[in-house]
C-alpha positions as CSV (number, residue, x, y, z in Angstrom):
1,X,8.6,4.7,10.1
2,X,8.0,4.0,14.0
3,X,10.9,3.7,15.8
4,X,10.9,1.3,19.1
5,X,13.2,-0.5,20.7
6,X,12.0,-3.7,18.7
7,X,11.5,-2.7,15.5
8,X,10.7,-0.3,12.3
9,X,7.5,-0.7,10.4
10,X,6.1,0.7,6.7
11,X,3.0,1.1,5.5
12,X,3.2,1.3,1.6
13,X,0.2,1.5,-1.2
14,X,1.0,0.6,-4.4
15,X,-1.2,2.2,-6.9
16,X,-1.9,2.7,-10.5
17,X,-3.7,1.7,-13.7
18,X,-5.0,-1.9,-13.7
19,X,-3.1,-4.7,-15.3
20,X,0.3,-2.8,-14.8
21,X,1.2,-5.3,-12.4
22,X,0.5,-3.9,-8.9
23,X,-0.2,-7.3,-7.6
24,X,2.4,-9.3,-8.9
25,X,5.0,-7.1,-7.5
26,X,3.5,-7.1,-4.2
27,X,3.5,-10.9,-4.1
28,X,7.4,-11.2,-5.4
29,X,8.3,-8.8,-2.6
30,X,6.4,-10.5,0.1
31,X,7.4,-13.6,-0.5
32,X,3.8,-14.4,-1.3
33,X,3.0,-17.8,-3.1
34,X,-0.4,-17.7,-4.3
35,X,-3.2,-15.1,-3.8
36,X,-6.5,-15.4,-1.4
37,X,-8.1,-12.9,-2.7
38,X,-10.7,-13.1,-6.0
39,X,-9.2,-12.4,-9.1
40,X,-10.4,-12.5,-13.0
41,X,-9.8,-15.3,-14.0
42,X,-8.4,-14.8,-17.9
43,X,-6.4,-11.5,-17.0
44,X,-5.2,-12.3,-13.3
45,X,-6.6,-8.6,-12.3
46,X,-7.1,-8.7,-8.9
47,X,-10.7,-7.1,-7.4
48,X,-10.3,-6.5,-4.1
49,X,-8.1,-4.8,-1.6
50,X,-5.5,-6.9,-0.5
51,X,-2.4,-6.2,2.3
52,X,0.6,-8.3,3.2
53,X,3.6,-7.9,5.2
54,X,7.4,-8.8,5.0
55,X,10.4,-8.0,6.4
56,X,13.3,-6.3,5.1
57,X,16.3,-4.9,6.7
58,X,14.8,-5.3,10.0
59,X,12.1,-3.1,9.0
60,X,8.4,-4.9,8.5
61,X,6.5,-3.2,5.8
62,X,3.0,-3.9,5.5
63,X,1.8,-3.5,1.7
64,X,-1.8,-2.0,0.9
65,X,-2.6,-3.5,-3.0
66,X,-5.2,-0.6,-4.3
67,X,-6.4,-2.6,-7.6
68,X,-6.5,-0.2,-10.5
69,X,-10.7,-0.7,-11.1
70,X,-12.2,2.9,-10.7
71,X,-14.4,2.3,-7.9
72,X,-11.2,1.8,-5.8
73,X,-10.3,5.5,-5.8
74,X,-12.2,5.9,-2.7
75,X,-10.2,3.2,-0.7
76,X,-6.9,5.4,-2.3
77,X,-8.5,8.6,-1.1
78,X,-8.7,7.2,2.5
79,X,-5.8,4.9,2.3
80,X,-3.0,7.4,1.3
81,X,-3.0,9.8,4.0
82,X,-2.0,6.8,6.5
83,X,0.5,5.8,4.1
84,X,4.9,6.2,4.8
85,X,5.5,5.5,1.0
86,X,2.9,4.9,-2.5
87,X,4.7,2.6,-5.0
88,X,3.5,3.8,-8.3
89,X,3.0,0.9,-10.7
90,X,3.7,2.0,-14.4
91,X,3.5,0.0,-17.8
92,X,6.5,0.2,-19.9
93,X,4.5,-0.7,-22.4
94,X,1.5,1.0,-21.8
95,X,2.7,4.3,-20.0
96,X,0.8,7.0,-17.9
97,X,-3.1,5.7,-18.1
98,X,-6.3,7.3,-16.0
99,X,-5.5,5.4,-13.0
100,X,-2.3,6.3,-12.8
101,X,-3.1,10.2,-12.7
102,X,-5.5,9.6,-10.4
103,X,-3.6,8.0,-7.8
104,X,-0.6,10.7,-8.6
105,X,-3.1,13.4,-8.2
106,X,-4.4,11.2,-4.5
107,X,-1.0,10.5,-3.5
108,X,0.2,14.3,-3.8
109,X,-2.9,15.7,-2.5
110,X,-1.6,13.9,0.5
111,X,2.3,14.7,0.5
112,X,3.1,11.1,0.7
113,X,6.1,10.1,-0.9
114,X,6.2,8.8,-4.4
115,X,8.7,5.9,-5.6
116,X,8.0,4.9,-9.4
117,X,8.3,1.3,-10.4
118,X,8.4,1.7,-14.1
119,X,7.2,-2.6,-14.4
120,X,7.1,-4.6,-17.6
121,X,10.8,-3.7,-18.8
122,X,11.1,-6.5,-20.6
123,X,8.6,-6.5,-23.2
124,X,9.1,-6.1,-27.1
125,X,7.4,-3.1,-27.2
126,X,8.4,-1.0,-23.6
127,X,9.4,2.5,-24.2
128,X,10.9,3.9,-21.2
129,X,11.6,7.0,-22.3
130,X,7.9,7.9,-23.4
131,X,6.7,6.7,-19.6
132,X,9.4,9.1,-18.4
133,X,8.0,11.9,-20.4
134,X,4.2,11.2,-19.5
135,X,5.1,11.1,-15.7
136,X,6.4,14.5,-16.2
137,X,3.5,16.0,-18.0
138,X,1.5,14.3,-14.8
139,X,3.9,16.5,-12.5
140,X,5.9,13.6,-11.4
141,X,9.5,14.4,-12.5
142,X,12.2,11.4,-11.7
143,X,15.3,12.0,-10.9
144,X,17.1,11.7,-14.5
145,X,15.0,14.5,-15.6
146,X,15.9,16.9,-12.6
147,X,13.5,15.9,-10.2
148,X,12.9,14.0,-6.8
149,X,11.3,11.5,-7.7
150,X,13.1,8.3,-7.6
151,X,12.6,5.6,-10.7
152,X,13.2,2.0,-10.2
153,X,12.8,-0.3,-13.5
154,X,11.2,-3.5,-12.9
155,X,9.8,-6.6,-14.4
156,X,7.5,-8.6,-12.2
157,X,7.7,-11.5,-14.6
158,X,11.6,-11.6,-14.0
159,X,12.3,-10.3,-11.3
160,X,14.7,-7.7,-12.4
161,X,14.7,-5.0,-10.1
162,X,13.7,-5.5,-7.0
163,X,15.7,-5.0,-4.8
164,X,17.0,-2.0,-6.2
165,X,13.1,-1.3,-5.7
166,X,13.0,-2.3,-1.8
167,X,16.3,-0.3,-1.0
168,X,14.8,2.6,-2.8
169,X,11.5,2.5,-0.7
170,X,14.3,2.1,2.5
171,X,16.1,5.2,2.0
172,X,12.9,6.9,0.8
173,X,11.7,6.2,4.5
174,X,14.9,6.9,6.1
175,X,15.0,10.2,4.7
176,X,11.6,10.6,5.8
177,X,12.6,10.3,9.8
178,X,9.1,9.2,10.5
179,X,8.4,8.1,14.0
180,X,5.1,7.6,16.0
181,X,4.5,6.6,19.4
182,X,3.5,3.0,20.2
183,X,2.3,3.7,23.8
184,X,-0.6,6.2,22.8
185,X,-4.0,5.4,22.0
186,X,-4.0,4.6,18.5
187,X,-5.0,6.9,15.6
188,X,-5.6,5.6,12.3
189,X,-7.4,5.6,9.0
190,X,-10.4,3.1,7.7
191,X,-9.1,1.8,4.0
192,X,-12.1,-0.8,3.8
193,X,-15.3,-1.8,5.8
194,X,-17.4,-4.4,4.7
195,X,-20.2,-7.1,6.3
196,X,-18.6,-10.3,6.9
197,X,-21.1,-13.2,7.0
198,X,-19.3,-15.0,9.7
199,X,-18.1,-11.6,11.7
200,X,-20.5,-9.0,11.2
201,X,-18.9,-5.7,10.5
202,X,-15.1,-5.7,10.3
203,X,-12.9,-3.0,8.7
204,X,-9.1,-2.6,7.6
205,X,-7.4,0.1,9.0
206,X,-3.6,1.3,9.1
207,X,-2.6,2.5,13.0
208,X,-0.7,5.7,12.1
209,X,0.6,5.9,15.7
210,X,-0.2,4.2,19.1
211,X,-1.3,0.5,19.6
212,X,-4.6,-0.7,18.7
213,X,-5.3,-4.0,21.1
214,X,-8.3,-5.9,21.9
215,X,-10.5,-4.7,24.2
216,X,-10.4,-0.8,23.0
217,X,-12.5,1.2,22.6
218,X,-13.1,2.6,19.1
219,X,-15.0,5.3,17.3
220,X,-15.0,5.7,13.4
221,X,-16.8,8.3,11.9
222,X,-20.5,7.4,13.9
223,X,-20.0,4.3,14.2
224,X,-18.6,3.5,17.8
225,X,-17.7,0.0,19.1
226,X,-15.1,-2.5,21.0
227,X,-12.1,-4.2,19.1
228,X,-13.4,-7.7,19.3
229,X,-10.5,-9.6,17.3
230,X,-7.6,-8.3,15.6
231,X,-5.6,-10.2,12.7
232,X,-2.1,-9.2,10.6
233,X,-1.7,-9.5,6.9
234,X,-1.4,-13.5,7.0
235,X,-5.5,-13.5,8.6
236,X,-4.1,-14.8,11.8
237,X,-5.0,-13.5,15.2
238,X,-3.5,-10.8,17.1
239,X,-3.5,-8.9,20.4
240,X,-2.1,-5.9,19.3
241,X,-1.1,-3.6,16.3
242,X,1.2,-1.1,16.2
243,X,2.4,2.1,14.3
244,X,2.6,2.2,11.0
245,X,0.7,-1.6,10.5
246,X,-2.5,-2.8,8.8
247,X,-4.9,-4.7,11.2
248,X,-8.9,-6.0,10.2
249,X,-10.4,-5.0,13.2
250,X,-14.3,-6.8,14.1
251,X,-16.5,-5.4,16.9
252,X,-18.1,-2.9,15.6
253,X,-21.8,-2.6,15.3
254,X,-22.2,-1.1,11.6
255,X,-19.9,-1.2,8.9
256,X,-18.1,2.5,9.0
């Protein structure tokens, strides 16, 4: 959480098995009507990484959408370290899946806190109690069984639960006390780099503490460049982006 005198801002990943509704949730908590990114088109399964923004409370929270395919660990593996908070997106109906452990396992690896959003409630055949169970054979034991992780039951369809979810997410932050400095040099992590045809190189990154503004100078990995353009979660253009933010960054020679 980066405290200024203006405002507060999240970063948060949600993560777990795909089809357990990681995107849905992210759009009814954003506000978001629709969906720019490509999808399947009989399952709705979404197929790339996707980000968005709201605010709540006076805090902004950015949202990182890791889709549950496999070959998205990697963008988990990079992503979670940067991350205040990892939302982890469970199927009532389905329970603790491969995904899932692997973004537990990703998640822990990198101390970030964990808030469960057990989704899909309201479904014939949901078993809560057998998700419960499965989390704590996965090492993630809620609250009702003893242990500190908090459990938030959801249905994306209805929209039961969310804002028990979003004040859960609040105090999980608050007892966190993070803080960065907005008027360092920024430091932050790459989540996804990819060619843009229009662009050239451009990459998604979260600032974990100073400003990132055009005109920097950046280095990731070997790849060393200017910040050319910057734009927020909504693909417009910005000058500058904070602590605890997600920004696509263009101006680098190669794709990092």
């Amino acid at each position: 959480l980066a405290n200024n005198q203006h405002s507060s801002h999240l970063v948060i990943g949600t993560a777990g098995h795909i089809d357990h509704g990681k995107t849905s949730l992210v759009k009814l908590l954003t506000g978001i009507d629709g969906d720019k990114r490509p999808q399947e088109q009989e399952r709705g399964i979404t197929i790339d990484l996707g980000f968005s923004s709201t605010i709540i409370s006076g805090v902004e929270m950015s949202f990182i959408d890791v889709p549950g395919h496999e070959k998205f660990i990697k963008n988990m593996v990079a992503g979670a370290a940067g991350m205040d908070a990892v939302i982890l997106v469970v199927a009532a109906d389905d329970g603790v899946m491969p995904q899932t452990k692997e973004a537990i396992h990703h998640a822990k690896a990198a101390e970030v806190p964990l808030v469960v959003a057990m989704n899909k409630i309201d479904k014939p055949d949901a078993n809560p109690e057998r998700v419960k169970t499965e989390l704590a054979e996965a090492n993630v034991v809620i609250e009702a069984y003893g242990g500190d992780v908090p459990l938030v039951a959801v249905s994306a369809r209805s929209s039961v639960g969310l804002d028990e979810l979003l004040d859960m997410i609040l105090l999980v932050a608050e007892m966190g006390d993070y803080r960065a400095d907005p008027k360092r040099p920024a430091v932050g992590t790459v989540i996804e780099a990819r060619r843009d045809k229009g662009r050239g190189p451009v990459a998604t990154v979260i600032v974990q503490t100073g400003s990132l503004k055009v005109g920097d100078s950046v280095v990731a990995g070997g790849v060393a460049g200017r910040v050319r353009s910057l734009e927020n979660s909504a693909g417009e253009r910005v000058s500058h982006s904070g602590p605890s933010s997600v920004a696509v960054v263009s101006g680098l020679p190669e794709v990092p």
